[in-house]
mmCIF file of the N, C-alpha and C atoms, coordinates in Angstrom:
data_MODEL
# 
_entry.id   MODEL 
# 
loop_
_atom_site.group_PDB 
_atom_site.id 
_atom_site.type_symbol 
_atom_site.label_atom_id 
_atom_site.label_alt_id 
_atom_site.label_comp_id 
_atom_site.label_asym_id 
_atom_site.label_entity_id 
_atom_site.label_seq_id 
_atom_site.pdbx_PDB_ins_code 
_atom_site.Cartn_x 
_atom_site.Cartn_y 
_atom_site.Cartn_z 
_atom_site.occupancy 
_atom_site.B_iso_or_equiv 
_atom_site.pdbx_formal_charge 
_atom_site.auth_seq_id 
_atom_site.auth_comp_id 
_atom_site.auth_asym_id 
_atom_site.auth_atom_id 
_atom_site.pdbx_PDB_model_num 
ATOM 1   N N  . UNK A 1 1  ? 39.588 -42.081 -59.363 1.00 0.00 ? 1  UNK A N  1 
ATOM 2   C CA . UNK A 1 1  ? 38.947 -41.225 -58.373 1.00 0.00 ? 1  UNK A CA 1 
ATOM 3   C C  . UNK A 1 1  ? 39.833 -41.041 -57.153 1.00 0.00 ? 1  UNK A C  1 
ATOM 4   N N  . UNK A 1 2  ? 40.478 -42.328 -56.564 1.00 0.00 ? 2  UNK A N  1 
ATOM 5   C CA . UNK A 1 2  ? 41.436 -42.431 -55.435 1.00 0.00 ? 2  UNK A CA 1 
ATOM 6   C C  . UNK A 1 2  ? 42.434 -41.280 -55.929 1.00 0.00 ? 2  UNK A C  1 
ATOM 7   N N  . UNK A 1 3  ? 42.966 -41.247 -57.139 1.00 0.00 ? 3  UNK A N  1 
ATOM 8   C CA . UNK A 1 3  ? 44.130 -40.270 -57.055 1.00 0.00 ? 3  UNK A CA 1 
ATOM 9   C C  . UNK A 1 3  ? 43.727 -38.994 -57.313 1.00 0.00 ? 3  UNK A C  1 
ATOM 10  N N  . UNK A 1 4  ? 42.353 -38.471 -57.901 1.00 0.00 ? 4  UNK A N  1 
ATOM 11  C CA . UNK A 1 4  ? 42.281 -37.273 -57.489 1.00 0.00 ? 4  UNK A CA 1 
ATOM 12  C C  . UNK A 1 4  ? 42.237 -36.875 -56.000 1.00 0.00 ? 4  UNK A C  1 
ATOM 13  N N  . UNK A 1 5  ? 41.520 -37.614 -55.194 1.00 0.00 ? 5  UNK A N  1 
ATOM 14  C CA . UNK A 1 5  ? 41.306 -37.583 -53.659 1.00 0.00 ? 5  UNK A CA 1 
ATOM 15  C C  . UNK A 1 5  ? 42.827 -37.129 -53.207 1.00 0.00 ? 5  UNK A C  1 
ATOM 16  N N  . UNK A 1 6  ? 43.445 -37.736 -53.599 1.00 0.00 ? 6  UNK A N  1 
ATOM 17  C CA . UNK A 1 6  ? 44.501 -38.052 -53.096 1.00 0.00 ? 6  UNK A CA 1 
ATOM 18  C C  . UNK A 1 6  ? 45.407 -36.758 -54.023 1.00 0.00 ? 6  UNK A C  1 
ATOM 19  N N  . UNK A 1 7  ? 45.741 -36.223 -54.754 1.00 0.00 ? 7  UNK A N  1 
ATOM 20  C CA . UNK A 1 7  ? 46.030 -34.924 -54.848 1.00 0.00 ? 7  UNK A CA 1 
ATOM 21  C C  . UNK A 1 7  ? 45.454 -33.884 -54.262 1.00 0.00 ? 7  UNK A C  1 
ATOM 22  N N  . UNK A 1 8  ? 44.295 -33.908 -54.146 1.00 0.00 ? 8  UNK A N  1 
ATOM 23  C CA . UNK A 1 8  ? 43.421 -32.900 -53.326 1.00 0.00 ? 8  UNK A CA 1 
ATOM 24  C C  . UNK A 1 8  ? 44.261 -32.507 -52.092 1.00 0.00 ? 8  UNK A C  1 
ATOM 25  N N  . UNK A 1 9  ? 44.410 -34.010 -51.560 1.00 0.00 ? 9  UNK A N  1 
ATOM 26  C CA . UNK A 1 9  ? 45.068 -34.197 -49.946 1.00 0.00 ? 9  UNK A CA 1 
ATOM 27  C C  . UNK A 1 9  ? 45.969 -33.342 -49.746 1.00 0.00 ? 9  UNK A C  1 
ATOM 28  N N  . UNK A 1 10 ? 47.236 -33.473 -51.098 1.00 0.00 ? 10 UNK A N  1 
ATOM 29  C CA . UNK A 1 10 ? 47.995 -33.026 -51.652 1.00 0.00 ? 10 UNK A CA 1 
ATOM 30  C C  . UNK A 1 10 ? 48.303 -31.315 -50.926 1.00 0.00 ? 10 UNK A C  1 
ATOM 31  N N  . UNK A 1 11 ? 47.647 -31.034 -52.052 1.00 0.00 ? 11 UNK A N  1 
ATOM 32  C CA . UNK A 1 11 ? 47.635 -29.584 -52.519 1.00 0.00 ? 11 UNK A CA 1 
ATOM 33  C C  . UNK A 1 11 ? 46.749 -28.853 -50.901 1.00 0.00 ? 11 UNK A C  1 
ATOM 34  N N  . UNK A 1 12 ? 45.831 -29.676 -50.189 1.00 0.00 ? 12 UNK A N  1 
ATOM 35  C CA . UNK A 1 12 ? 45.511 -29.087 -49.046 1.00 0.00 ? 12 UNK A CA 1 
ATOM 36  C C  . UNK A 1 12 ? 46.303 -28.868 -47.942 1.00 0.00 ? 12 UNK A C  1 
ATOM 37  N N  . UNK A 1 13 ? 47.417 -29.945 -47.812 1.00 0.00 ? 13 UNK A N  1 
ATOM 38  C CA . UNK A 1 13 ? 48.613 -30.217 -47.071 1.00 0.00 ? 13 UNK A CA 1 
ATOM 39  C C  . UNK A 1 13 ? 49.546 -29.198 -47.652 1.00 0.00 ? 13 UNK A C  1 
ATOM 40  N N  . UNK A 1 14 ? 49.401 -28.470 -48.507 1.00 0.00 ? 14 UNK A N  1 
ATOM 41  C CA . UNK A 1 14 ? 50.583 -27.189 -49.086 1.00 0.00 ? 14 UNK A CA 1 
ATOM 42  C C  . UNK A 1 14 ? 49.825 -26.213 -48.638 1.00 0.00 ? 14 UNK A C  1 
ATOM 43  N N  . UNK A 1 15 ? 48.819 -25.887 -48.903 1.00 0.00 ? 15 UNK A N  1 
ATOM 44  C CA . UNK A 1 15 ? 47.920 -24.728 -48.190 1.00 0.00 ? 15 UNK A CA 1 
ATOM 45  C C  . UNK A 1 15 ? 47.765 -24.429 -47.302 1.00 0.00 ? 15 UNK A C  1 
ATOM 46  N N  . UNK A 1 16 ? 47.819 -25.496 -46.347 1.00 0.00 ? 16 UNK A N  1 
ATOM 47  C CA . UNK A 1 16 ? 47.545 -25.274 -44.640 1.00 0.00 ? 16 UNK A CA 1 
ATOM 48  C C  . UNK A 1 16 ? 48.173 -26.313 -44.030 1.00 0.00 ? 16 UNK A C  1 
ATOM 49  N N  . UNK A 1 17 ? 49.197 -26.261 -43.796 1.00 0.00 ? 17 UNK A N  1 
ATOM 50  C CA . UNK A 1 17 ? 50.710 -27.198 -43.422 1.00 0.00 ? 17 UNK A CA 1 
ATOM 51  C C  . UNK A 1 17 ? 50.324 -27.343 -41.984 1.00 0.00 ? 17 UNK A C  1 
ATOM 52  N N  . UNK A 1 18 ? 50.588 -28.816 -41.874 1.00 0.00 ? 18 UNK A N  1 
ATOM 53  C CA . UNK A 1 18 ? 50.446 -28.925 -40.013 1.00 0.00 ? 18 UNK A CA 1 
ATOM 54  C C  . UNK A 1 18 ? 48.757 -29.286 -39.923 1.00 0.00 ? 18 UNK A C  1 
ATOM 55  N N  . UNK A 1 19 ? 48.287 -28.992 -40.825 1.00 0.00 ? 19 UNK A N  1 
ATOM 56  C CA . UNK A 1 19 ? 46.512 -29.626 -40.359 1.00 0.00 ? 19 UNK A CA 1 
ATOM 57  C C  . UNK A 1 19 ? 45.896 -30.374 -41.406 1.00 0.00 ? 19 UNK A C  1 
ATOM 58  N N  . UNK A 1 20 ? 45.172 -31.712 -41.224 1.00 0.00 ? 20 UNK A N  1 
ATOM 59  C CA . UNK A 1 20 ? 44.790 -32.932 -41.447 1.00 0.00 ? 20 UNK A CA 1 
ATOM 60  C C  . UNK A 1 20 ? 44.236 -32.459 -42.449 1.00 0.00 ? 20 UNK A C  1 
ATOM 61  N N  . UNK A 1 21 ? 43.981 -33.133 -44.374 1.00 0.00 ? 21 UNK A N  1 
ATOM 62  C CA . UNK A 1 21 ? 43.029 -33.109 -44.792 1.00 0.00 ? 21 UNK A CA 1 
ATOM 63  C C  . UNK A 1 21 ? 41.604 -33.438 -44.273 1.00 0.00 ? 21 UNK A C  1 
ATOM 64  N N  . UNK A 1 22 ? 40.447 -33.028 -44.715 1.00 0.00 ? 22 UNK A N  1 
ATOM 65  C CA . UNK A 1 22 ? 38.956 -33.735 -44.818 1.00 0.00 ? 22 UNK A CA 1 
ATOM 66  C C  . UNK A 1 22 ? 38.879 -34.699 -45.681 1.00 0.00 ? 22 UNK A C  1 
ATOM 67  N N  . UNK A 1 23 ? 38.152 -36.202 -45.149 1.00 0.00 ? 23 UNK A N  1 
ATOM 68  C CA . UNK A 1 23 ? 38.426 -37.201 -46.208 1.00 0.00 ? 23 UNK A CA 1 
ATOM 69  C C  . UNK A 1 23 ? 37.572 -36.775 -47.544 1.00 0.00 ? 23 UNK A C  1 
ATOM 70  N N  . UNK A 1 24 ? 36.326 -36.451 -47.621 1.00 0.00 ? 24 UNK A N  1 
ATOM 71  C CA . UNK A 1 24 ? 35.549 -36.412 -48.311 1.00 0.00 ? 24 UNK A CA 1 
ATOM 72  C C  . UNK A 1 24 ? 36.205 -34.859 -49.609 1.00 0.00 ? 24 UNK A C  1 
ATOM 73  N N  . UNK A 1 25 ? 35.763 -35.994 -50.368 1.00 0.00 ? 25 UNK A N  1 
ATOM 74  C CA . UNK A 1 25 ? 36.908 -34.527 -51.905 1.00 0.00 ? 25 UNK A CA 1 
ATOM 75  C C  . UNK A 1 25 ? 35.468 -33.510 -52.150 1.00 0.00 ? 25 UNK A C  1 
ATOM 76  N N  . UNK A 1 26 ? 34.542 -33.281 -51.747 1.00 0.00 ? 26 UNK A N  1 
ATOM 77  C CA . UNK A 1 26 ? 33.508 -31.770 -51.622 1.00 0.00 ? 26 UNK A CA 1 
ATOM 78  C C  . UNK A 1 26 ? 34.605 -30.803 -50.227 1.00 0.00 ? 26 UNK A C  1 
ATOM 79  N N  . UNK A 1 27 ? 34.474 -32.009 -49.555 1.00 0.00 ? 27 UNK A N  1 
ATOM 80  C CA . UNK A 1 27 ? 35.122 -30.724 -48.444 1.00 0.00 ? 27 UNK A CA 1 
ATOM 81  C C  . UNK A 1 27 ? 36.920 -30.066 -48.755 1.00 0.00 ? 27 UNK A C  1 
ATOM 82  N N  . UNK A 1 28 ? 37.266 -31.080 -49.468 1.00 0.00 ? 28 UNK A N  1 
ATOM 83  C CA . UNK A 1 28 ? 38.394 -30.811 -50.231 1.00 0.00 ? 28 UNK A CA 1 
ATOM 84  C C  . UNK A 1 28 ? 38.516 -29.526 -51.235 1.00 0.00 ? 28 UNK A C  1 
ATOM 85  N N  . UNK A 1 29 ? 37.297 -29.774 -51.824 1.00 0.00 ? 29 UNK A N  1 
ATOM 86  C CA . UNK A 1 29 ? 36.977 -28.535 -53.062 1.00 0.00 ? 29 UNK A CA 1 
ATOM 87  C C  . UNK A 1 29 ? 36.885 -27.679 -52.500 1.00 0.00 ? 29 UNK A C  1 
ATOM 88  N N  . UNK A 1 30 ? 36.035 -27.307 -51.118 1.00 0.00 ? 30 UNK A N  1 
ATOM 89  C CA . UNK A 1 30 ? 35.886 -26.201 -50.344 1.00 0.00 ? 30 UNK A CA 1 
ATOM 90  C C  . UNK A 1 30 ? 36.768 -25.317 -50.171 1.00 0.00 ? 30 UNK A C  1 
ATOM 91  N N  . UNK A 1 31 ? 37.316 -26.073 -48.793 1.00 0.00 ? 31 UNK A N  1 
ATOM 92  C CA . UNK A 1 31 ? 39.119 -25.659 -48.690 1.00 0.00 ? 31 UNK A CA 1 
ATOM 93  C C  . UNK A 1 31 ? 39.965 -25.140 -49.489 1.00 0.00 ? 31 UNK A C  1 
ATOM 94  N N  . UNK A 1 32 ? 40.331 -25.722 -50.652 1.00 0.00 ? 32 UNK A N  1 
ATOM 95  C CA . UNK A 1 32 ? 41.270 -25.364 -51.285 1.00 0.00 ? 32 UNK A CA 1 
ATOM 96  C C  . UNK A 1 32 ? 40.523 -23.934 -52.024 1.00 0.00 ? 32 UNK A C  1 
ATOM 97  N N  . UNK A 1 33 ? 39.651 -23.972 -52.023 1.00 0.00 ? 33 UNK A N  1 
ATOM 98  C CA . UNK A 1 33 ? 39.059 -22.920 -53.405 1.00 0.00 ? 33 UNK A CA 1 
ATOM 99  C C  . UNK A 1 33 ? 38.874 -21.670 -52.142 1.00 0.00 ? 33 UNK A C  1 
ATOM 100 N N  . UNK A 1 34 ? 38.728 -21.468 -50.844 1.00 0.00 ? 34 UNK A N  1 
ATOM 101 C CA . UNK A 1 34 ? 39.051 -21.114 -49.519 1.00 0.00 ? 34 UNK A CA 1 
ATOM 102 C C  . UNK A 1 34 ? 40.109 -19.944 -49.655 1.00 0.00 ? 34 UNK A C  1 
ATOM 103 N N  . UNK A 1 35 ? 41.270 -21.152 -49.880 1.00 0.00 ? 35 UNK A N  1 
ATOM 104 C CA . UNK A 1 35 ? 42.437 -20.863 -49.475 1.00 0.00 ? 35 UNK A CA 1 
ATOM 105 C C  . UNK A 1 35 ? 42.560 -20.399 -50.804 1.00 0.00 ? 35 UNK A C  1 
ATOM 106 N N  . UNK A 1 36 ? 42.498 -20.451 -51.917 1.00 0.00 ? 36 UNK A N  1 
ATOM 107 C CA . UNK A 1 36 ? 42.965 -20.327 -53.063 1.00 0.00 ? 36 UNK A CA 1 
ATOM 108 C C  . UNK A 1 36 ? 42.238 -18.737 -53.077 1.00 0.00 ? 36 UNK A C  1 
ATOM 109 N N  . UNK A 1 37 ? 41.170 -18.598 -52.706 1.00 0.00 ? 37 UNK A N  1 
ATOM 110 C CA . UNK A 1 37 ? 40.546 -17.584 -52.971 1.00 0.00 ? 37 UNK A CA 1 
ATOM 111 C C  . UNK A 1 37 ? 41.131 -16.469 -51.803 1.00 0.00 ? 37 UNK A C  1 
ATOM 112 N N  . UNK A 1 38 ? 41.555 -16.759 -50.715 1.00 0.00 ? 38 UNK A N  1 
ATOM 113 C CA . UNK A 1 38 ? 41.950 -15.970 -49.410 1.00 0.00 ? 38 UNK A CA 1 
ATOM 114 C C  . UNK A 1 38 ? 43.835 -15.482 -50.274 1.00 0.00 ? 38 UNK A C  1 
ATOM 115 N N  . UNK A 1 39 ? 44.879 -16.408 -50.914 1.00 0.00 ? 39 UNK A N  1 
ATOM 116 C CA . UNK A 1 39 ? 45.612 -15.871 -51.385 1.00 0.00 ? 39 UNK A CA 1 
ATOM 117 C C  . UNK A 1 39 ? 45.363 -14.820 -52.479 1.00 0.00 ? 39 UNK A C  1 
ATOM 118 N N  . UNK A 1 40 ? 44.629 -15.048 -53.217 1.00 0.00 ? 40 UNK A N  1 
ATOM 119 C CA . UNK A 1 40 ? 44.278 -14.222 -54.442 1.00 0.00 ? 40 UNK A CA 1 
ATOM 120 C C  . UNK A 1 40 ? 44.101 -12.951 -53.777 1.00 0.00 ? 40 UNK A C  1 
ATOM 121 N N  . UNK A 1 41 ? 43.102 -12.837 -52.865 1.00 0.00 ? 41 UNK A N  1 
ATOM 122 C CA . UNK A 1 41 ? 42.874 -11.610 -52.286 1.00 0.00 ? 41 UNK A CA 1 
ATOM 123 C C  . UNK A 1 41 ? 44.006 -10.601 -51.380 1.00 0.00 ? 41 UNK A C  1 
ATOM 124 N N  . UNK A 1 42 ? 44.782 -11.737 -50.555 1.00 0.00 ? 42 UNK A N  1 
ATOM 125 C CA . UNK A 1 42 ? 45.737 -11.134 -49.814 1.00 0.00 ? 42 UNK A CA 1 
ATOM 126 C C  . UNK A 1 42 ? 46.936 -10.472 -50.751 1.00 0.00 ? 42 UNK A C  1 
ATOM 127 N N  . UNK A 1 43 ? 47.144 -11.570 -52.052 1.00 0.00 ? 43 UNK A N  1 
ATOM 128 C CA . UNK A 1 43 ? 48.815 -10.785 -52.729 1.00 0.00 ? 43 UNK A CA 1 
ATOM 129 C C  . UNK A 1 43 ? 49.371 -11.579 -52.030 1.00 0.00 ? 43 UNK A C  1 
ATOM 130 N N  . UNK A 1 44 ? 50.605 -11.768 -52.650 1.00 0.00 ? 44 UNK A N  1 
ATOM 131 C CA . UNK A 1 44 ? 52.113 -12.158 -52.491 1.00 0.00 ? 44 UNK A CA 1 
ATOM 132 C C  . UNK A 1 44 ? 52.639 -11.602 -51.267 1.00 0.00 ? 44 UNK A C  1 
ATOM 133 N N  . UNK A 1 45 ? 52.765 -11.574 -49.523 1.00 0.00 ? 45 UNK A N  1 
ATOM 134 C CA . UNK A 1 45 ? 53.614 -11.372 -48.861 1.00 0.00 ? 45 UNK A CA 1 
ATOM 135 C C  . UNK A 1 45 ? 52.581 -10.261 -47.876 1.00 0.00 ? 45 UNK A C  1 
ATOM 136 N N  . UNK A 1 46 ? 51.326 -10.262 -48.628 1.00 0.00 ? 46 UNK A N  1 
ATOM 137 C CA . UNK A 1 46 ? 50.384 -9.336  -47.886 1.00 0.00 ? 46 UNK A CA 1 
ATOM 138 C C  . UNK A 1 46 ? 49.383 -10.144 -46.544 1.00 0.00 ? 46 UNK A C  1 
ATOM 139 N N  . UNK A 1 47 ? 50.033 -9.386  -45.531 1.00 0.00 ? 47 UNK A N  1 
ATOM 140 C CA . UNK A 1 47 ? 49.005 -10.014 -44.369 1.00 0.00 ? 47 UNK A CA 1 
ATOM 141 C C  . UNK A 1 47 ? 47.765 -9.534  -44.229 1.00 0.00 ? 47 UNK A C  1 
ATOM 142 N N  . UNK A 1 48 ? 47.776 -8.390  -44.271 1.00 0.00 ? 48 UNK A N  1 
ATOM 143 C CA . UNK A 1 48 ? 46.395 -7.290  -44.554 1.00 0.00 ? 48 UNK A CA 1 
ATOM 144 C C  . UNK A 1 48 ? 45.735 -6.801  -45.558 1.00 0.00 ? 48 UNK A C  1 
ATOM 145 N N  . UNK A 1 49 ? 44.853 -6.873  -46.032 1.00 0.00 ? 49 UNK A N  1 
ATOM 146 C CA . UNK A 1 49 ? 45.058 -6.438  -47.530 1.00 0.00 ? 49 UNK A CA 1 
ATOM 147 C C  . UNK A 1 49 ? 44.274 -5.179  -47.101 1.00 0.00 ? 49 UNK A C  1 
ATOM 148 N N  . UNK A 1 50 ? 43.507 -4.773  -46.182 1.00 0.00 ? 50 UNK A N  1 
ATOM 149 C CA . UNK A 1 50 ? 43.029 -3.152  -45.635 1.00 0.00 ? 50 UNK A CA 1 
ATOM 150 C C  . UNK A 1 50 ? 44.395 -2.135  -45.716 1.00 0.00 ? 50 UNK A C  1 
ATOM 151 N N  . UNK A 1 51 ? 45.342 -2.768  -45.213 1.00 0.00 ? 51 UNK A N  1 
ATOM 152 C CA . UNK A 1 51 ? 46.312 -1.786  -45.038 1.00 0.00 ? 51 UNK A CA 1 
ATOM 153 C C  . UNK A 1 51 ? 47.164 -1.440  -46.180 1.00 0.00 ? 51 UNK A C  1 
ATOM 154 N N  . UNK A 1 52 ? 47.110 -0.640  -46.875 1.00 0.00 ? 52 UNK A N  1 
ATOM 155 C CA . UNK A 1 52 ? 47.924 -0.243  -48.253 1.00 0.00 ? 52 UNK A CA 1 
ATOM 156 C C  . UNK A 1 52 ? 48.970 0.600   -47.566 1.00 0.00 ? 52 UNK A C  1 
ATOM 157 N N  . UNK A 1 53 ? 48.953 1.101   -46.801 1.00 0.00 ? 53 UNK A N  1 
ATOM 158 C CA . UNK A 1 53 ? 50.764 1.683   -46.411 1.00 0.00 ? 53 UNK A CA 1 
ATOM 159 C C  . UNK A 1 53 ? 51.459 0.849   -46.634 1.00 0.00 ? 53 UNK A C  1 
ATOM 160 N N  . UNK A 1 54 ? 51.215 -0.869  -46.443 1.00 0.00 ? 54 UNK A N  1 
ATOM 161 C CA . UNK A 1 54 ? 52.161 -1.634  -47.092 1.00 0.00 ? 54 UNK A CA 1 
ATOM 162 C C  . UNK A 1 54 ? 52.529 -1.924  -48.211 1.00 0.00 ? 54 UNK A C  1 
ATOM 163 N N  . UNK A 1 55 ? 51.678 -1.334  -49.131 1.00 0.00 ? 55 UNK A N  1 
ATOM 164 C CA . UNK A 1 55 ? 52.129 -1.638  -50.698 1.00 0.00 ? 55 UNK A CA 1 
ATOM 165 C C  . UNK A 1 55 ? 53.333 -0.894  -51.299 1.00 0.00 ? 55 UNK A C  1 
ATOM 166 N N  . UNK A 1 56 ? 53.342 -1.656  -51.910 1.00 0.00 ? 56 UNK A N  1 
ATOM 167 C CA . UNK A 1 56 ? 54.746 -0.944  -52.764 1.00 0.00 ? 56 UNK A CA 1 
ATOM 168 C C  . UNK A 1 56 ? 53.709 0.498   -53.609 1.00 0.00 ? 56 UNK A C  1 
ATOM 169 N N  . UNK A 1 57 ? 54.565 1.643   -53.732 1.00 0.00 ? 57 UNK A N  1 
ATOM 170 C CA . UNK A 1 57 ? 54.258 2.850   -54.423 1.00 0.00 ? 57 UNK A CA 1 
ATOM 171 C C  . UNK A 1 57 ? 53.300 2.979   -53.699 1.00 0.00 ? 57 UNK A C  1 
ATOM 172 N N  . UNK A 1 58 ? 52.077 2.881   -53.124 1.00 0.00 ? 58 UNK A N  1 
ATOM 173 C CA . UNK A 1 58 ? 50.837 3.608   -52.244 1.00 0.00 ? 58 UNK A CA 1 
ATOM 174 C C  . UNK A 1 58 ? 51.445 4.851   -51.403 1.00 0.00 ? 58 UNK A C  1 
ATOM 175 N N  . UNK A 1 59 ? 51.064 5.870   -51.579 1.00 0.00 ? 59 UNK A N  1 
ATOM 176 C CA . UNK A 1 59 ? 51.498 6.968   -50.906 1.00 0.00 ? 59 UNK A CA 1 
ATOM 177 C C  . UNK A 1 59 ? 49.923 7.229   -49.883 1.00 0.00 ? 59 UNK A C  1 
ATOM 178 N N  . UNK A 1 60 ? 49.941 7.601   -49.038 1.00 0.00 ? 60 UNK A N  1 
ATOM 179 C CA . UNK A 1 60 ? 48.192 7.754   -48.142 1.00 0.00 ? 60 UNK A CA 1 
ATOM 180 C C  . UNK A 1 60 ? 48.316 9.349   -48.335 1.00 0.00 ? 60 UNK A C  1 
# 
């Protein structure tokens, strides 16, 4: 159980660099699935995902 906790920590410390895991692994699940879900949506290199003038090929 300690070493899932403890990957959690992990993988939360890659996601959001510079700020403390939550000890408890629910708030762990949160977070990451958060963040996991906030990249999915943004794309690769996308700060906005409203703004499609930034996409590659999008013509407005």
């Amino acid at each position: 159980m300690m070493t899932g906790l403890k990957r959690k920590q992990e993988q939360f410390c890659d996601l959001y660099p510079g700020q403390t895991p939550p000890d408890s692994e629910a708030a762990l699940d949160i977070a990451i699935a958060e963040a996991m879900r906030e990249r999915y949506h943004r794309g690769p290199g996308e700060q906005q995902p409203e703004d499609r003038a930034g996409w590659p090929g999008f013509k407005p």
